[in-house]
C-alpha positions as CSV (number, residue, x, y, z in Angstrom):
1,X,9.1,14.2,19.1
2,X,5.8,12.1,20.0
3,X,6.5,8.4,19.2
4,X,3.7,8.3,16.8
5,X,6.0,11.1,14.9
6,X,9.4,8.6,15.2
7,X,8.0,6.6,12.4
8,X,7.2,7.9,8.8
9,X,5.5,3.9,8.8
10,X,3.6,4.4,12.0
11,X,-0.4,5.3,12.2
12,X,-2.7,6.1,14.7
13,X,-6.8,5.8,14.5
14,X,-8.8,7.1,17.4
15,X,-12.9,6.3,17.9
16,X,-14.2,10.0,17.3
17,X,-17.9,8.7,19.4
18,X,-19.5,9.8,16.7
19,X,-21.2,6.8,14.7
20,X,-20.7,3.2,15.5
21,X,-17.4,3.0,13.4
22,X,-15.5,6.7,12.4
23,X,-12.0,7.0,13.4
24,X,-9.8,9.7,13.0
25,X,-6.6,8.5,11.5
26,X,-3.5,10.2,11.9
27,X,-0.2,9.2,10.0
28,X,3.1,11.4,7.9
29,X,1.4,14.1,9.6
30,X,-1.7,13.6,7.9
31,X,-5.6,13.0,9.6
32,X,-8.5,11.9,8.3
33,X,-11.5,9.8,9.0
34,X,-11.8,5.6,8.6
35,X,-15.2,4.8,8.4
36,X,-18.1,2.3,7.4
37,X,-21.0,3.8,4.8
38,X,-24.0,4.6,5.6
39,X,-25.3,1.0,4.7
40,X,-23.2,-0.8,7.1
41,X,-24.0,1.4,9.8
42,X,-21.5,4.1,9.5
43,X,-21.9,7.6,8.9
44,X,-20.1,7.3,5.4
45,X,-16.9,10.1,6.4
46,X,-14.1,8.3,5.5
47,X,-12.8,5.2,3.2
48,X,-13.2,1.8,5.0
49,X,-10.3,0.0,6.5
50,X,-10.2,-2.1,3.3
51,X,-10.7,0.8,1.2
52,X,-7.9,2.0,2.7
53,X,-5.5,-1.4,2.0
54,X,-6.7,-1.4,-1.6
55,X,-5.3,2.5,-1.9
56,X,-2.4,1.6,-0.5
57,X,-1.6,-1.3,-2.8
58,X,-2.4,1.1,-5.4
59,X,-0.4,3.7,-4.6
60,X,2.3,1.8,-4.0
61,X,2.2,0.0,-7.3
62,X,2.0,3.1,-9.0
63,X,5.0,4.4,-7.4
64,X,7.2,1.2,-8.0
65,X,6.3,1.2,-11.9
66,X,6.7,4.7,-11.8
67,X,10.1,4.6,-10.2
68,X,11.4,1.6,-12.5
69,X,10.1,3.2,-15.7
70,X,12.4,6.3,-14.7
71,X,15.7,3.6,-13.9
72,X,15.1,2.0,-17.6
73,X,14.3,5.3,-19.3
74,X,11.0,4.0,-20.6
75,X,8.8,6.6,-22.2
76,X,5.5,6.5,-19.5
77,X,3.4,9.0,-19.9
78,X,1.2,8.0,-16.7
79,X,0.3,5.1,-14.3
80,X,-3.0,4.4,-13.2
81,X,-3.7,1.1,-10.7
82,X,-7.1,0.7,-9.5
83,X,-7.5,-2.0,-6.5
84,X,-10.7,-3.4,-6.1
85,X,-11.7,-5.6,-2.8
86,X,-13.6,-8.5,-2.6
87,X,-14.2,-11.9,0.0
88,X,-14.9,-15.1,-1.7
89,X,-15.6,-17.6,1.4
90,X,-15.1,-20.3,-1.0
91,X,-12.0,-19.9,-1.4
92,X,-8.9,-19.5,0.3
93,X,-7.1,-17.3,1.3
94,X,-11.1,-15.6,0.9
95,X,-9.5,-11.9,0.8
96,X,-9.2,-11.1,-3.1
97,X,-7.7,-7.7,-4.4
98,X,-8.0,-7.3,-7.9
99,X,-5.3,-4.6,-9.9
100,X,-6.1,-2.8,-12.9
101,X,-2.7,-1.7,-14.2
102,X,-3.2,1.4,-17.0
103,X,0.2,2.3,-18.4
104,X,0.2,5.0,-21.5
105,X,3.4,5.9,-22.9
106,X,5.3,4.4,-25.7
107,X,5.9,1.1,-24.7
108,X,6.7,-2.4,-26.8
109,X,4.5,-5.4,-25.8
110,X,7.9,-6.7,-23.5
111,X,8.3,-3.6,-22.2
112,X,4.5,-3.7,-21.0
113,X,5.0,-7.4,-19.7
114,X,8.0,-6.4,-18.1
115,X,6.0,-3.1,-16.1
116,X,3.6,-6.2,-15.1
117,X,6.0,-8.4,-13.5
118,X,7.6,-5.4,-11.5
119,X,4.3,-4.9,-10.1
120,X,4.3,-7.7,-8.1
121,X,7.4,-6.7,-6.4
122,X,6.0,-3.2,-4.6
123,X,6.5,-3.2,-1.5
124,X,2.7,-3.5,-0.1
125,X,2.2,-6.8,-3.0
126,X,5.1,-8.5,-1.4
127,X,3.2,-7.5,2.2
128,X,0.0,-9.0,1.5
129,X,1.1,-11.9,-0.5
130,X,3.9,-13.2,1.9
131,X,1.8,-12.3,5.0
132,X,3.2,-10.1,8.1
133,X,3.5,-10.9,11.6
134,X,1.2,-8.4,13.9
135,X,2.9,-7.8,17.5
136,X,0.0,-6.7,19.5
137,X,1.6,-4.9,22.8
138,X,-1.0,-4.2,25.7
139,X,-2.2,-0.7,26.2
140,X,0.2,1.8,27.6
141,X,3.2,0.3,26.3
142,X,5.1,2.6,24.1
143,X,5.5,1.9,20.5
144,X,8.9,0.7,18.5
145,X,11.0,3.9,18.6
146,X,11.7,3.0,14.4
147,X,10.1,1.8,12.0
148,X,11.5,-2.0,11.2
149,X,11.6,-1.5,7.4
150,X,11.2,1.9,5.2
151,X,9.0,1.3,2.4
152,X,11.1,4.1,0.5
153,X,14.1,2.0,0.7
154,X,12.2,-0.9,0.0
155,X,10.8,0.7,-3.3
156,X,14.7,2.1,-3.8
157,X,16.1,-1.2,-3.8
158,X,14.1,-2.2,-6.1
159,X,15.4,-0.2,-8.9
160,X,18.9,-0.8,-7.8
161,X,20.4,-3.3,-10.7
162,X,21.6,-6.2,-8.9
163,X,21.2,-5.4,-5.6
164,X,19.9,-8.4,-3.0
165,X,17.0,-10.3,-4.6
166,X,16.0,-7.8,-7.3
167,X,17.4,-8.0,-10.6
168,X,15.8,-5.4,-13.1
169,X,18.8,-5.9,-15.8
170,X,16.3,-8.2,-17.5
């Protein structure tokens, strides 16, 4: 097993040489191309690093309030998040994601507010908000054999009643 495969968490990107900016990505088994678009110089192949933040936000989002609507047998139809990028230099910190949170099912207005709340507590919101530590290891090196937190478990916990900092009995 290559140590890229080790860790469900882990990703690789790779410069292709073709354009100034594609990378092929490589990650759960999974490749695809990280690019720029065409206006920014790139050859458009690919969703942009921050494209690619914004998804994952999303999706994971998505898959908390999914997986705490099925713990409180709430009747949700779907979940839709949308994530939308943007830098305001005039503020700080400048990096802004804005999350458009469509929930259809049957649903009181506290059950709704409720759904909200949980939101902030996905896995990837709790990332970005509370910052992470990068460890940048010189080239060669070989990466962490595991991964130092499963985002599964992380999104599992969450819909554990009373377990460490989460309580959902509210």
């Amino acid at each position: 097993m290559s140590e890229l495969q080790a860790s469900l968490d882990a990703a690789r990107a790779v410069n292709t040489g073709n354009g100034r900016f594609q990378a092929h990505v490589e990650t759960a088994g999974l490749s695809f191309f990280a690019d720029e678009p065409l206006a920014a110089g790139g050859l458009g192949s690919g969703p942009t690093p921050y494209q690619l933040l914004a998804s994952a936000l999303a999706a994971c989002t998505t898959m908390t309030l999914k997986l705490y609507a099925a713990h409180k047998d709430l009747l949700v139809d779907s979940i839709e998040t949308r994530v939308e990028h943007r830098r305001d230099e005039d503020v700080v910190p400048a990096d802004i994601f804005v999350r458009r949170i469509r929930i259809d099912g049957t649903l009181d207005s506290a059950q709704r507010s409720r759904l909200l709340e949980i939101a902030d507590l996905c896995p990837v919101h709790r990332t970005l908000t509370g910052g992470a530590r990068i460890e940048t290891v010189s080239e060669g090196a070989p990466l962490a054999a595991a991964p130092s937190t499963n985002h599964v478990v992380d999104m599992e916990a969450l819909i554990a009643v009373g377990r460490g900092s989460y309580d959902f009995t509210q």
